[in-house]
ROSEKOL-313891 format. One record per residue (C-alpha): residue number from 1; x, y negated, z negated. Coordinates in steps of 0.5 Angstrom, whole numbers, plus 500, padded with zeros to 3 digits. Layout:
BEGIN
[lomi NUM,[X,Y,Z]]
...
//
This chain:
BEGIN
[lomi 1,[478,693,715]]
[lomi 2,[485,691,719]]
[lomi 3,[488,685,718]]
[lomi 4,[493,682,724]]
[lomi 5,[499,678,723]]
[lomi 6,[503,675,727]]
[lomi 7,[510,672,727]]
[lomi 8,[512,666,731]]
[lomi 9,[518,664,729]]
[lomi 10,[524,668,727]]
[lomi 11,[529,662,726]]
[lomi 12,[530,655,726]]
[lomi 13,[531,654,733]]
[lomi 14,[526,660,735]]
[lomi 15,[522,659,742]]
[lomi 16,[518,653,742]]
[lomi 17,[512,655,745]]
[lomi 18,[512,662,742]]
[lomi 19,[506,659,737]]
[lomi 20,[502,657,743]]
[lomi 21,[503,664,746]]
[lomi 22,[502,668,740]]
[lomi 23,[494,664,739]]
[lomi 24,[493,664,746]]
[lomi 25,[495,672,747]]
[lomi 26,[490,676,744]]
[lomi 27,[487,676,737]]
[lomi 28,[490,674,730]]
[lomi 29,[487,674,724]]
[lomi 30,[495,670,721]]
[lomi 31,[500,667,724]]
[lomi 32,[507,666,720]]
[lomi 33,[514,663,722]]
[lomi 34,[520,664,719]]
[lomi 35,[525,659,719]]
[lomi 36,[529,659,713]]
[lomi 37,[536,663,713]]
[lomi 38,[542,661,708]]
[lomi 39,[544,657,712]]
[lomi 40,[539,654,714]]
[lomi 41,[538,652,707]]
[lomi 42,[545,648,708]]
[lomi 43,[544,644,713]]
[lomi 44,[536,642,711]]
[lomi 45,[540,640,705]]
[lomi 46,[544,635,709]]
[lomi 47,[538,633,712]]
[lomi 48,[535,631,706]]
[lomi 49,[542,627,703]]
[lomi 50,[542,623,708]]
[lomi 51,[533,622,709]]
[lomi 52,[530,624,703]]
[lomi 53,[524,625,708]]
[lomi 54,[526,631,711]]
[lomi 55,[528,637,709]]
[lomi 56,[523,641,713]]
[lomi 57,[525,645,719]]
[lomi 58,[522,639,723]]
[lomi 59,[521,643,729]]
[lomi 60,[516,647,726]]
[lomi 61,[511,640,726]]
[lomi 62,[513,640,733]]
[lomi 63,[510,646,735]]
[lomi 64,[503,644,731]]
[lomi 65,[502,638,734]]
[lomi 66,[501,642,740]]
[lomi 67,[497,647,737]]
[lomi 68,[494,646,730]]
[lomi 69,[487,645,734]]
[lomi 70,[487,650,737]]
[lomi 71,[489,655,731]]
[lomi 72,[483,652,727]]
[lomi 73,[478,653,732]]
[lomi 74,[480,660,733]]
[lomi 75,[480,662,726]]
[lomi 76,[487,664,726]]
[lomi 77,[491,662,718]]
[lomi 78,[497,660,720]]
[lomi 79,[503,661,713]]
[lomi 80,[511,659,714]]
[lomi 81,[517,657,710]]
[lomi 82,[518,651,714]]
[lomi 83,[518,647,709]]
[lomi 84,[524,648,706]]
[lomi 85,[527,643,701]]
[lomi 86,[521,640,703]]
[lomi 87,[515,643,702]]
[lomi 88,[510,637,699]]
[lomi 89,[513,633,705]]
[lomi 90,[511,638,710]]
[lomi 91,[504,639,708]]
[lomi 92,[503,631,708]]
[lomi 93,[506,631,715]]
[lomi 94,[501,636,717]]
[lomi 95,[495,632,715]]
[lomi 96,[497,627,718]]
[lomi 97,[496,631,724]]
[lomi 98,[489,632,723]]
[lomi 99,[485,630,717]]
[lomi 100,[481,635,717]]
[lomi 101,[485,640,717]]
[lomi 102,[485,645,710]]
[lomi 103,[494,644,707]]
[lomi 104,[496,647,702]]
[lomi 105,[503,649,699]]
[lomi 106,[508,653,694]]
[lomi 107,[513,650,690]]
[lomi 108,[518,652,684]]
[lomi 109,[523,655,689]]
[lomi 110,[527,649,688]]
[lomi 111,[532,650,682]]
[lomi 112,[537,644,683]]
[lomi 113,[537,641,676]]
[lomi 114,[536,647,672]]
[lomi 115,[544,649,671]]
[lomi 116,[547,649,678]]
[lomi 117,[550,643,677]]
[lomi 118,[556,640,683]]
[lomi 119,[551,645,688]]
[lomi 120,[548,642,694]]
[lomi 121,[542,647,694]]
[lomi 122,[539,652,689]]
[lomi 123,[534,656,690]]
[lomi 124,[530,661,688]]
[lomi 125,[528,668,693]]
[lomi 126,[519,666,691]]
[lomi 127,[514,672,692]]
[lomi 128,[507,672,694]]
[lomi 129,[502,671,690]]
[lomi 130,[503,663,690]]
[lomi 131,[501,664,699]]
[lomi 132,[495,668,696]]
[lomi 133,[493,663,691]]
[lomi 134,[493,657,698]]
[lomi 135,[489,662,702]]
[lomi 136,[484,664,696]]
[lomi 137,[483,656,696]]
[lomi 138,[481,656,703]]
[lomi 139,[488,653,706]]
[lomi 140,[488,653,714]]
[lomi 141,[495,652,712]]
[lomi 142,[500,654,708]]
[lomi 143,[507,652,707]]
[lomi 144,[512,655,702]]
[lomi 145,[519,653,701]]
[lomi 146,[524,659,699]]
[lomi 147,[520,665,699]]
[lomi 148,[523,671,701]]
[lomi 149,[521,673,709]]
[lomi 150,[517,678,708]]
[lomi 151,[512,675,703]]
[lomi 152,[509,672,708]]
[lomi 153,[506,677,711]]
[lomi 154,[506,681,705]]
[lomi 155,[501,674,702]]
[lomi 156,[495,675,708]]
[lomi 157,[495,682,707]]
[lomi 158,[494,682,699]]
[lomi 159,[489,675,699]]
[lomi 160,[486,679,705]]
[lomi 161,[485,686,702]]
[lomi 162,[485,683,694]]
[lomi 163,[491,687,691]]
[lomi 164,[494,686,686]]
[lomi 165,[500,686,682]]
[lomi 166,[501,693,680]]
[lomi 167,[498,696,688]]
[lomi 168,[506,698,689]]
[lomi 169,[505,703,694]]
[lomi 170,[500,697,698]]
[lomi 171,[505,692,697]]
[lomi 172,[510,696,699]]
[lomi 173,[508,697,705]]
[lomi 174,[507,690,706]]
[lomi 175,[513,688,705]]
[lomi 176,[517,694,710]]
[lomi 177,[511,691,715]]
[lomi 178,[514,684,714]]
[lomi 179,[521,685,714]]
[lomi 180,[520,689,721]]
[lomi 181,[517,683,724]]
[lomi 182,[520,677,720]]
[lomi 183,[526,676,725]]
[lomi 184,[521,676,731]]
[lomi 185,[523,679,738]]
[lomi 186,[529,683,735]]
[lomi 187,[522,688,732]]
[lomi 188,[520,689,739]]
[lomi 189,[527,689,743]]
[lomi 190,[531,684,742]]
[lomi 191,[539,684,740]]
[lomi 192,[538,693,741]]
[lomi 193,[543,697,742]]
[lomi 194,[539,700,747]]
[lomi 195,[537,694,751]]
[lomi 196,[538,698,758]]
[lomi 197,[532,702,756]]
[lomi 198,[526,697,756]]
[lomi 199,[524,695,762]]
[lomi 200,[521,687,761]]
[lomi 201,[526,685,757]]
[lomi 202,[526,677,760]]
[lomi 203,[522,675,756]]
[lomi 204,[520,679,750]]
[lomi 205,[513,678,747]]
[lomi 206,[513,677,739]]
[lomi 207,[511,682,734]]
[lomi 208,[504,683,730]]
[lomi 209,[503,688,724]]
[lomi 210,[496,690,723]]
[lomi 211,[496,691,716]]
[lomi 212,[490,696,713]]
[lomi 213,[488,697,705]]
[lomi 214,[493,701,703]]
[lomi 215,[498,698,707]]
[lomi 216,[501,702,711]]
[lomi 217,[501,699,718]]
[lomi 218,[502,698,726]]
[lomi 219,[506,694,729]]
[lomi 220,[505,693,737]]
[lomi 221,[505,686,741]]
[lomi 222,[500,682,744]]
[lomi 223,[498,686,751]]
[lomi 224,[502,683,757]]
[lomi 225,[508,681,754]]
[lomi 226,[515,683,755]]
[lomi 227,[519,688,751]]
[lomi 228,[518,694,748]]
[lomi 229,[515,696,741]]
[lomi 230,[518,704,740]]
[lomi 231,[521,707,734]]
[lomi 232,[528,705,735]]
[lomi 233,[525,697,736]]
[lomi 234,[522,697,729]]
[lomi 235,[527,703,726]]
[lomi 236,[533,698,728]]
[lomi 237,[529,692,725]]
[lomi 238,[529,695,719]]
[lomi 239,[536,697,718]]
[lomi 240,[537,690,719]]
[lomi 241,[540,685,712]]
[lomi 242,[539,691,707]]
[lomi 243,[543,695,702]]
[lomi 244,[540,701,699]]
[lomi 245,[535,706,699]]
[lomi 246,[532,700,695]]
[lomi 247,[530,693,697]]
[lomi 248,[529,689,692]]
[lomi 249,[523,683,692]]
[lomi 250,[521,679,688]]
[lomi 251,[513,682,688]]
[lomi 252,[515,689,689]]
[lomi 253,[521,694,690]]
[lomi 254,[520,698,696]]
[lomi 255,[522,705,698]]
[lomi 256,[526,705,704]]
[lomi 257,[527,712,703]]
[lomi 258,[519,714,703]]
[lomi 259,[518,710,711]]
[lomi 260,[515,714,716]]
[lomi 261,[515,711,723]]
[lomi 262,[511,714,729]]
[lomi 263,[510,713,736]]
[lomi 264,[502,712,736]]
[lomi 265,[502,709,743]]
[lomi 266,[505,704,748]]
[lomi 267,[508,699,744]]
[lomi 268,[504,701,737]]
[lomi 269,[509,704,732]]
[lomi 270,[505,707,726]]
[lomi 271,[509,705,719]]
[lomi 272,[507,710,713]]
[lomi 273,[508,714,707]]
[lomi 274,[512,707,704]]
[lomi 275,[513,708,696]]
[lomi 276,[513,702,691]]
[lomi 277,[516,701,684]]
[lomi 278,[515,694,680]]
[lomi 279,[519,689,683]]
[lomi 280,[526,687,679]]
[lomi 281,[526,683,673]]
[lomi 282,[531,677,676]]
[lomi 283,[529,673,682]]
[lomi 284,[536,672,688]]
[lomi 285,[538,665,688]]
[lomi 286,[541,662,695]]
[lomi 287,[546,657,692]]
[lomi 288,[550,652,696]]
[lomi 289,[556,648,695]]
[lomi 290,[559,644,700]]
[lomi 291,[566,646,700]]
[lomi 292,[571,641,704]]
[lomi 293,[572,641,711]]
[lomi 294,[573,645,717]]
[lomi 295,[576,644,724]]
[lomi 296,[578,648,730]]
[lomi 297,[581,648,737]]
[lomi 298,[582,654,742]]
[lomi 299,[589,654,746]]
[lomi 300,[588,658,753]]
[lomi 301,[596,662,754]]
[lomi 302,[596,664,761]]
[lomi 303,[601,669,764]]
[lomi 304,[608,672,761]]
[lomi 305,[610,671,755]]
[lomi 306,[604,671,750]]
[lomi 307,[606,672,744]]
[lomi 308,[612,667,745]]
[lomi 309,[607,662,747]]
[lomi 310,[603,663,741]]
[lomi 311,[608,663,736]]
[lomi 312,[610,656,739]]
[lomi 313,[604,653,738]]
[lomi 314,[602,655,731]]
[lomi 315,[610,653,729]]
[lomi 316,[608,645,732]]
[lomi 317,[601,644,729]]
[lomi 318,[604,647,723]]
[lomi 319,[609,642,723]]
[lomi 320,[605,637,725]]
[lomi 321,[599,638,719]]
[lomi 322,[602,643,715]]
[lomi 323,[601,651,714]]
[lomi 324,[596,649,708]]
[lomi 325,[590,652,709]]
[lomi 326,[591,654,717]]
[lomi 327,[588,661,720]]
[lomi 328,[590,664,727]]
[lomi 329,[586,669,731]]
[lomi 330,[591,671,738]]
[lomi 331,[584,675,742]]
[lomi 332,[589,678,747]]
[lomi 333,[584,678,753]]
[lomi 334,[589,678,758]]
[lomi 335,[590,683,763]]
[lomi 336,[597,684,767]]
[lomi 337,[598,683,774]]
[lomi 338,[591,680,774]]
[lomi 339,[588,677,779]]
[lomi 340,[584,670,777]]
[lomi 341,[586,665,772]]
[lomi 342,[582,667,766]]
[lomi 343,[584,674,766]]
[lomi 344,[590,674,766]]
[lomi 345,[589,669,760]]
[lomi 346,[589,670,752]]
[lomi 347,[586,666,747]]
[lomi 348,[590,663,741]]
[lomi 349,[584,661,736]]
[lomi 350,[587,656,730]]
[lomi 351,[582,654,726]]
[lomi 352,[583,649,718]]
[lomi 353,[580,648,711]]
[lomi 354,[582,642,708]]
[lomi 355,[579,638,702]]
[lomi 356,[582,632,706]]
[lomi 357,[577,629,711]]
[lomi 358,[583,626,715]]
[lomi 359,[586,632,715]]
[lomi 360,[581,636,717]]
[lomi 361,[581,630,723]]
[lomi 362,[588,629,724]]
[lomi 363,[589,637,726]]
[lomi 364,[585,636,733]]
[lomi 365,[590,629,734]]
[lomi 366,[596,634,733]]
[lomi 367,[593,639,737]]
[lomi 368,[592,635,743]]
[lomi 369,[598,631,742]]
[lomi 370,[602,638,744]]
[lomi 371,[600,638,751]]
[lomi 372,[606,635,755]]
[lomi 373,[610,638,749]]
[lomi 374,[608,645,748]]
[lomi 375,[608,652,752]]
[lomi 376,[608,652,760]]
[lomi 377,[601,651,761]]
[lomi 378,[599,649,756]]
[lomi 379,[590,647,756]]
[lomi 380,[585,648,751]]
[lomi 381,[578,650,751]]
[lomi 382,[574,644,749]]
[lomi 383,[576,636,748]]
[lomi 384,[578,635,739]]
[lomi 385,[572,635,735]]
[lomi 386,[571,631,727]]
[lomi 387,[572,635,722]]
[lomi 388,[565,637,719]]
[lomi 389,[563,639,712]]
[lomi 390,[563,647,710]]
[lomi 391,[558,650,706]]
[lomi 392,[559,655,701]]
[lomi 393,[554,661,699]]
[lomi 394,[553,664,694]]
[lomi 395,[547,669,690]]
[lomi 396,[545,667,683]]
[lomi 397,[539,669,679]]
[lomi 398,[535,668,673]]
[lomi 399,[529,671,670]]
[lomi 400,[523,671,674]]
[lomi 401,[519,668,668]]
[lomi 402,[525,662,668]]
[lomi 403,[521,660,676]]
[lomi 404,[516,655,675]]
[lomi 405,[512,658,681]]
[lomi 406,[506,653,683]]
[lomi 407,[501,653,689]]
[lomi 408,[499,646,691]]
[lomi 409,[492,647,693]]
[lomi 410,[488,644,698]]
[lomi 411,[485,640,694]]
[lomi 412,[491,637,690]]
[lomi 413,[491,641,684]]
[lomi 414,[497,645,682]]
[lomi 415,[496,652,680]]
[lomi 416,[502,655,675]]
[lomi 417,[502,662,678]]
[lomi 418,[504,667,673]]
[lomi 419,[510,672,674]]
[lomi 420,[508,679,676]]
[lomi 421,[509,686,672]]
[lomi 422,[518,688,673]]
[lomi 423,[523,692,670]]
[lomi 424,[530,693,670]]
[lomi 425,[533,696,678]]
[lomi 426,[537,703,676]]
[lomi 427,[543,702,679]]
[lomi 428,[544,705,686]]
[lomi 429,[547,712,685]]
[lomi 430,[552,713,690]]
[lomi 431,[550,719,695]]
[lomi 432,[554,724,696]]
[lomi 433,[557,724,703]]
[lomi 434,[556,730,708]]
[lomi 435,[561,736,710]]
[lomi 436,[563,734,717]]
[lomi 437,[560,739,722]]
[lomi 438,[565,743,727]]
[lomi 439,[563,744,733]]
[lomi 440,[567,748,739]]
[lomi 441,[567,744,743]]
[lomi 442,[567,736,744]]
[lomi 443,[568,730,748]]
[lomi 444,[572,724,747]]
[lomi 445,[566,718,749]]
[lomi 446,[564,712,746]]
[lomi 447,[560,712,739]]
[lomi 448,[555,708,742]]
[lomi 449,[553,714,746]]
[lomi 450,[548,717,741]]
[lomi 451,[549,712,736]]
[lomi 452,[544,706,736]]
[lomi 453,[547,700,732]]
[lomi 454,[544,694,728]]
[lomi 455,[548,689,723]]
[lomi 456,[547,682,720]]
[lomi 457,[551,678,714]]
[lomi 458,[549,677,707]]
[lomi 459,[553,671,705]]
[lomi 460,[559,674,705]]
[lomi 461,[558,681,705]]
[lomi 462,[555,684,713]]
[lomi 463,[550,690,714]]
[lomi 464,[551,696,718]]
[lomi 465,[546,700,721]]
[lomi 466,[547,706,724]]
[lomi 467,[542,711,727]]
[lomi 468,[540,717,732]]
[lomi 469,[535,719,735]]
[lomi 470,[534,728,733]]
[lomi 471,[535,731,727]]
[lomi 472,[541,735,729]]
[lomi 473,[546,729,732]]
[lomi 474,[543,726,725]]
[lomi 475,[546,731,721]]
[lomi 476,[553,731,725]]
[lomi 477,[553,723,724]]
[lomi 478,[552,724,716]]
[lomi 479,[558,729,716]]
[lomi 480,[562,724,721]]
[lomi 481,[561,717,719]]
[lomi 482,[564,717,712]]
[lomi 483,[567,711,709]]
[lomi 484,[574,713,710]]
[lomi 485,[572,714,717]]
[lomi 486,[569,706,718]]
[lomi 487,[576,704,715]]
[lomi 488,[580,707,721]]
[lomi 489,[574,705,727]]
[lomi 490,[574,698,724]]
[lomi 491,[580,697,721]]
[lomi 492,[578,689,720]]
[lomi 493,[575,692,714]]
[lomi 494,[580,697,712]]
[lomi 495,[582,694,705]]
[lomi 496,[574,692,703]]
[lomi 497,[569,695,698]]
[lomi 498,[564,699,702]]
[lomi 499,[558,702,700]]
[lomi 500,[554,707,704]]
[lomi 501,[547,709,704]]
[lomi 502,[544,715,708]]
[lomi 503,[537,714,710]]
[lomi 504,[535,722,712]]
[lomi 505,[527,720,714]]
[lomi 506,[530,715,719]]
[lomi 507,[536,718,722]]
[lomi 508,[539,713,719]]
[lomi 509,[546,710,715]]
[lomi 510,[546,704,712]]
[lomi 511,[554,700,711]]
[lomi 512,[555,695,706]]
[lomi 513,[561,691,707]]
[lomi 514,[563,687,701]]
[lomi 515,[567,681,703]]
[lomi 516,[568,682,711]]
[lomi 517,[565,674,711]]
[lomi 518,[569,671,706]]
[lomi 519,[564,666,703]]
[lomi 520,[559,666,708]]
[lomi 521,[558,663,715]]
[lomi 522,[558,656,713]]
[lomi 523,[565,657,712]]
[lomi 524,[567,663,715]]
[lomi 525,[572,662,721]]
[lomi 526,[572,669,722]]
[lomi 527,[571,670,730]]
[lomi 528,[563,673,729]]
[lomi 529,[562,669,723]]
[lomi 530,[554,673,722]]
[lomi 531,[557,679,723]]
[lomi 532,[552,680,729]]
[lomi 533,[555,684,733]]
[lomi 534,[559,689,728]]
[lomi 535,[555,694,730]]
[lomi 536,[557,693,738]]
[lomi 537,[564,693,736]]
[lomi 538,[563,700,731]]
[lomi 539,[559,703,738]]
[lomi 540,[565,701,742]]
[lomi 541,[569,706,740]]
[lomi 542,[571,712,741]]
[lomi 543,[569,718,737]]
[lomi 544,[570,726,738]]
[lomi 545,[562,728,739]]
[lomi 546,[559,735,740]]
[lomi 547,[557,736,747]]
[lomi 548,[552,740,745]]
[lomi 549,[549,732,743]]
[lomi 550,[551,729,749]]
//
């Protein structure tokens, strides 16, 4: 029997109202929300420096309040990563909503006293079966801390179906069906490539993935819901925050390279044919340490002169603060002879890393004392600002056995949860990479023409994602888009370390850049901190394509 699980949640700070949408939409068997994100889990760590009470996404609680009666008298189960650095804490909370209400939840995640010391937050990527413990107890709710997002799902789908640590194949599945719906909307048209082919896309509906026994899945919507659910929708989803043809979780090592997706109808696209390993005898660990502070400010040159213009901005505040630590980014966004203001303006981005508080503060007081003294037209985008702390991401990991993982069950007792059967990961064998295919005759047109795109950050390291849609322009793009060739489309990204990985059964090729982000987003000052919008900028360019293809 199929089980249906929902998500309505992909980040701290997704739509609010999503829960109530998704249990008044149509049926579901669970709900899960994702709030966690490796940032995330620094800013809930200075939550909780300042309150020891918090450390949950607090948003979280806001939506049930609204909504747990209403779940508990549909039957729907509900199971998030909500609390945080706070599992316990959240737990209690929601109690305190209703006394009636079933709470359990999972921890052990947190390793902050065990070896990383000077560390703000340490904690361990957990599996499964700690939720599945929960759910067999009865839970109506189920909190986790820092378990991997796809565990979410792949917890309700093996309490449902009774598998086991060993069901691979079954697992596997599972956790490709929950890294599809794991960031919510992006599985049914948000951030895609293609957006001005969906028709609805005002308000997107979250996605659903109905699970079968064997794992394999349908991922639709609820009816009546805005965007879409198509091939490209999910594909694009699944080359989002990847690397090899092998993703590693800790209850299963999935087989990207085994997936088959198919347009079952409208909005529901079958997932299939997806291969399982035992998972890796390591769990990830997000560490994050505070790392100094950073400031910033945004000088607008207008007119003649830019580069001059620039140039004297960056010699005055480095005078005045120093060159230490200092970094500038000249976004020529000017036009020549234009005719309003903001197009014939540039934007000179100056930003500062700094051990020293005052002086990370000090850097907006200079900033702002040049503007009777600096280049004609001298402005800025926005009023100075405190410095503020910066975070610095870094993976570790330790033996799966070292996580003392426990599920807190609804009646207060702690259930140890033992460590699923692993084995040493094979390094990834680089694939060859394709001959390029000649073609008679080509035309010079944007990338993105036929290339669908999707890119995310891992720490400090981005994912790129390419895709097309027919086996023909996949064997042109394999032959084209070799590693050397994204050097020269982005040169941002000339001297990195950069592993590719083709995906054939999805059309697909997967980029990893080692190094782009520097030290992650919490400390980045790059210009798209995330890499969000890495994949737009590669579509942008321009490319000789065959036009047998277009």
């Amino acid at each position: 029997m199929t089980v249906r699980i929902g998500n309505s949640s992909g980040f701290y700070g997704d739509r609010l109202s999503a829960m109530r949408q998704m249990l008044t939409g149509g049926p579901l068997d669970y709900l899960t929300g994702d709030y966690l994100a490796e940032l995330t889990m620094l800013i809930l760590g200075r939550d909780k420096l300042k309150d020891a009470s918090r450390g949950y996404a607090r948003t979280f609680l806001r939506q049930l309040e609204d909504t747990l009666d209403l779940a508990l008298e549909k039957g729907v189960r509900i199971v998030t990563n909500a609390g945080g650095l706070n599992p316990a804490g959240l737990a209690d909370a929601i109690r305190a909503l209703n006394p009636n209400v079933k709470v359990a939840h999972v921890e052990g995640d947190d390793l902050l006293e065990q070896g990383f010391d000077g560390a703000l937050t340490a904690n361990a990527y957990l599996g499964c079966w700690g939720i599945v413990e929960c759910l067999n107890a009865g839970a109506d709710v189920v909190v986790t801390g820092r378990v991997t997002d796809a565990s979410l799902v792949v917890g309700p789908a093996a309490a449902h179906f009774g598998w086991g640590p060993t069901d691979f194949d079954a697992l596997a599945g599972a956790t490709v069906a929950g890294h599809v719906i794991e960031c919510g909307t992006q599985a049914t048209g948000g951030n895609f490539a293609f957006f001005t082919e969906i028709p609805d896309l005002g308000h997107p509906g979250f996605p659903i993935a109905e699970i079968d026994a064997d794992g394999s899945a349908v991922i639709t919507k609820h009816d009546g819901t805005g965007g879409a659910v198509t091939v490209d929708t999910v594909k694009a989803q699944l080359l989002y925050e990847i690397g090899g043809p092998r993703y590693l979780g800790p209850d299963v090592t999935s087989r990207f390279d085994t997936i088959t997706l198919t347009q079952q109808d409208k909005d529901r696209v079958a997932v299939s044919g997806v291969r399982g390993e035992a998972p890796p005898d390591t769990l990830k660990v997000c560490v994050n340490t505070l790392d100094g502070f950073r400031n910033s400010m945004t000088f607008v040159l207008c007119g003649l002169d830019i580069d001059a213009k620039a140039a004297l901005a960056k010699r005055q505040l480095a005078d005045a603060v120093g060159a230490d630590g200092l970094e500038w980014t000249l976004a020529r966004t000017d036009h020549p002879d234009a005719d309003t203001e903001e197009t014939a303006s540039a934007l000179l981005h100056a930003a500062i890393r700094t051990p020293d508080p005052k002086r990370a503060k000090a850097f907006s007081r200079a900033a702002v004392e040049l503007a009777l003294a600096s280049y004609p037209g001298f402005t800025v985008t926005a009023p100075p600002g405190e410095g503020t702390p910066v975070g610095v991401y870094r993976a570790r990991y330790v033996p799966q056995e070292a996580v003392l993982h426990a599920a807190v069950l609804p009646d207060g007792t702690r259930k140890m949860v033992d460590s699923p059967p692993v084995t040493a990961v094979p390094p990834e064998t680089p694939a060859a990479e394709a001959e390029p295919v000649s073609s008679a005759k080509t035309r010079r047109v944007p990338l993105g023409t036929i290339v669908g795109a999707r890119s995310g950050d891992k720490g400090g390291d981005a994912n790129l994602g390419v895709w097309v849609r027919d086996s023909a322009a996949y064997a042109w793009l394999a032959g084209e888009l070799s590693v050397d060739r994204l050097r020269e489309l982005l040169p941002e990204a000339k001297d990195l370390d950069i592993e590719r990985h083709p995906l054939p059964n999805l059309l697909a090729v997967n980029f990893v850049l080692h190094g782009l982000l520097g030290q992650g987003v919490a400390a980045s000052t790059r210009f798209d901190p995330q890499a969000k919008s890495l994949g737009e900028w590669l579509r942008s360019r321009l490319v000789d394509i065959p036009e047998a293809l277009l």
